[in-house]
N, C-alpha and C positions, 0 to 999 in steps of 0.2 A: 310452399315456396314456388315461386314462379320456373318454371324452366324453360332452360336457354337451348336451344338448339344449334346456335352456329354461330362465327365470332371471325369477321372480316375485318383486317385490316383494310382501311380509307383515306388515302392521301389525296390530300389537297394540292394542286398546283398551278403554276403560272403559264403555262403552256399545255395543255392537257396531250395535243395534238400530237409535240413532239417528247414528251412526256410517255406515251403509248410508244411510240417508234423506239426509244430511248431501253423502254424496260425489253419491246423485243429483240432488239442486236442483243443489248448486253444478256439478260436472263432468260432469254430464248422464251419469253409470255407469249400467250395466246389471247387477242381480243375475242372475247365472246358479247361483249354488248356495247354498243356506243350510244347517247341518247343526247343531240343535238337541242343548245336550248335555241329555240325557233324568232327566238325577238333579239336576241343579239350574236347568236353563230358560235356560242362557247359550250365546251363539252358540261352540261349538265348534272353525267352521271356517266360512266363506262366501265365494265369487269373484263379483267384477263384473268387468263389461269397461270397457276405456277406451278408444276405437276398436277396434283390432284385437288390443291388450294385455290382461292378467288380472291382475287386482291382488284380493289375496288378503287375509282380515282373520277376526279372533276376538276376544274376549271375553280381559279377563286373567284369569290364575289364579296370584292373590299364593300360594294354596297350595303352586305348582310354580316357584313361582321366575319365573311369566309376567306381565312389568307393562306397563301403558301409560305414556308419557312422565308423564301428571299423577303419577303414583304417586311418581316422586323426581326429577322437573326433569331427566330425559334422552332416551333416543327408544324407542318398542317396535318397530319397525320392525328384522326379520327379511330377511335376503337367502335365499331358497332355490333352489337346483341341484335340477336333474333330472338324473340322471347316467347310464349305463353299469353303473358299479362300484360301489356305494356305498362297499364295503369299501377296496377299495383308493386311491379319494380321501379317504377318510379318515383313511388313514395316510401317504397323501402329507402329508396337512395337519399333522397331530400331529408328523412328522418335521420340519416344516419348523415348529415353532414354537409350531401353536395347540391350546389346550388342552380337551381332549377332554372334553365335557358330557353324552355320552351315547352310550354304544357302541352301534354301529348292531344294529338286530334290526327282526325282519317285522312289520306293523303289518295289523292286522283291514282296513283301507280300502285293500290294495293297495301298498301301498309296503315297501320296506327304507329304515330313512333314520336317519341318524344326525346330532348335533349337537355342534358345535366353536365355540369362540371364537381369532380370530385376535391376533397379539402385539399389535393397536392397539385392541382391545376390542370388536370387531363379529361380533357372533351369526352364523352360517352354517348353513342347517339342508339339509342334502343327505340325496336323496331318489333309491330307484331303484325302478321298478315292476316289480313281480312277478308282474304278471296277465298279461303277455305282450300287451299292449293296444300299446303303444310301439311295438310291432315293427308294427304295421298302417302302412297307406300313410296319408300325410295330407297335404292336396292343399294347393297354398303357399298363404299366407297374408300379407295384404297388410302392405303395408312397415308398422312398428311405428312408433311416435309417442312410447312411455312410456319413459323411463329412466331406472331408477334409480341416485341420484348418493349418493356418499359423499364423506365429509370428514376427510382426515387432516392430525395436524400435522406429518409428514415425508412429502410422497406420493411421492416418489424412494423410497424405503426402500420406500414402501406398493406399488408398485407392483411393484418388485423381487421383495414377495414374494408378492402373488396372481399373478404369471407361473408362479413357481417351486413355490406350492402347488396351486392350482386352473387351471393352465395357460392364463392370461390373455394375448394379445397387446397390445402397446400399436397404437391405431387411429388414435390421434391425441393429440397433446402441444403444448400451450401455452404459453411461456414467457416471462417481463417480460425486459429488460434483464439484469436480475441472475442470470437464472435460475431462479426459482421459478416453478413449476409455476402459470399461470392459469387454464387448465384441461385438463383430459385425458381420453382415452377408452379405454378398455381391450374389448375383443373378445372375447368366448367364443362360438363358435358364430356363431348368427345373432342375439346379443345382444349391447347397447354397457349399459356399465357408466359413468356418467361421473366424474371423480376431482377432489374441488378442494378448496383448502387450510382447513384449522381455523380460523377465526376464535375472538376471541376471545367465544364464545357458547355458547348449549348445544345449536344445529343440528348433529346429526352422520352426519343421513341425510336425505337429501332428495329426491322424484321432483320429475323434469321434465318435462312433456307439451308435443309441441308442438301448437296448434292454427291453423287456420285464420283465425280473425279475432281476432286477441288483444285488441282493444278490446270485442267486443261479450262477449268470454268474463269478460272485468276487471268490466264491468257486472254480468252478472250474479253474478260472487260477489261482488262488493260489495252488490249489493239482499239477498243469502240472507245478509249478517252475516260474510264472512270477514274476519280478522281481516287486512290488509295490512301484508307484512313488506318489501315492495321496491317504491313504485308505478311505475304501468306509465311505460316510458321506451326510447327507442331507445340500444343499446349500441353500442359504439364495435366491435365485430365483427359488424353487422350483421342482429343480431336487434332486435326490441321485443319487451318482457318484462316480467313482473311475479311479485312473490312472493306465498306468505299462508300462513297456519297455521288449521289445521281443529282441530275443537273436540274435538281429543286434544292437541293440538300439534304433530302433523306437519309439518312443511316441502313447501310444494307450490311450483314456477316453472312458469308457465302462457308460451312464446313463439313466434316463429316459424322460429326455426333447428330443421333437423332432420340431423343426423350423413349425412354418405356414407355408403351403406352397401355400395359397390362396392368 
């Protein structure tokens, strides 16, 4: 089986510029890369940190098929693997269902990486380096805080099949009375991926951080204008929590649960 290394959330948007500005007031990010594209002056690629996380972001390009959610009322937000093989998770995936948006080939900045859409409609863009950099030592790295959450409307089936394509464990599973999945964690590596059900809405990818004082975090994106999609409240599983959407429409939950990671 191919192994994954790392698992970065990747949002696409219409302002990349004020998009970076936007995540620092309100979630206190740190830009560590910005990578200007030079023929027309749009952010190409950029990472900030979010604690100990990287959340990855660009600029769209309706020319290549790359939109941000305002562009048709859905989400730009990309899941991307670091992988091993690029090749041959690739065609784990395509065998298993998802169809194939871009056959993998070597890219000028160090990567192999190819892109797939899975049978429930969600972008995957997997990536393997080629610089022989990966293979260095890297010394551990404190317990992670960011997860990125997706939303399906069968997650039994969804889940079924990122085990079966991209070799997901389940970490953890949630379930009402009836059954249905309230929420659930899936496992690659030293990444949780977390899994919950489709409402009826157009949130279909959502990170969740957890932080330290979730009242003073709720202040302050409420003073920098975020838009509040959940207000903060203690849940009935023992977190306090809040939602919001940032001025692409991303889906953020800002609370203080954070996944076992043993």
């Amino acid at each position: 089986m191919a192994a994954i290394r790392e698992v970065f959330p990747y949002l696409i948007v219409h302002d990349a510029a004020a998009a970076i500005e936007f995540y620092r007031q309100v979630f206190g990010a740190e830009e560590r890369l910005r990578m200007p594209d030079p023929e027309n002056g749009r952010v190409g690629h950029a990472e900030l940190t979010l604690g100990p996380a990287t959340i990855m972001l660009a600029d769209q390009y309706p020319e290549l098929g790359i939109r941000s959610p305002t562009a048709f009322g859905g989400t730009g937000l990309r899941m991307h693997l670091h992988v091993d093989d690029v090749d041959a998770l690739t065609a784990r995936a395509v065998g298993a269902g998802a169809t194939m948006l871009s056959e993998p080939k070597d890219y000028d900045h160090g990567e192999r990486q190819s892109r797939v859409r899975d049978p429930f409609g969600h972008e995957w863009l997997l990536g393997q380096d080629i610089t022989g950099a990966a293979a260095a030592t890297i010394a551990p790295a404190a317990r992670p805080n960011v997860f990125p959450g997706l939303r399906y409307r069968d997650e039994h089936a969804a889940m079924d099949w990122l085990e079966r394509a991209f070799g997901f464990a389940r970490h953890a599973v949630f379930t009402d009375d009836g059954g249905a999945v309230v929420h659930a964690e899936l496992r690659l590596g030293p990444g949780i991926v977390m899994i919950g059900a489709a409402p009826e809405c157009e949130e279909g990818f959502n990170i969740y951080v957890q932080v330290e004082d979730v009242d003073a975090h709720y202040a302050r994106a409420v003073r920098a204008g975020a838009e509040i999609t959940r207000p903060l409240a203690d849940t009935s599983y023992g977190s306090r929590e809040y939602g919001a959407r940032d001025i692409d429409g991303h889906y953020w939950y800002f609370g203080s649960y954070l996944p076992a990671m043993g």
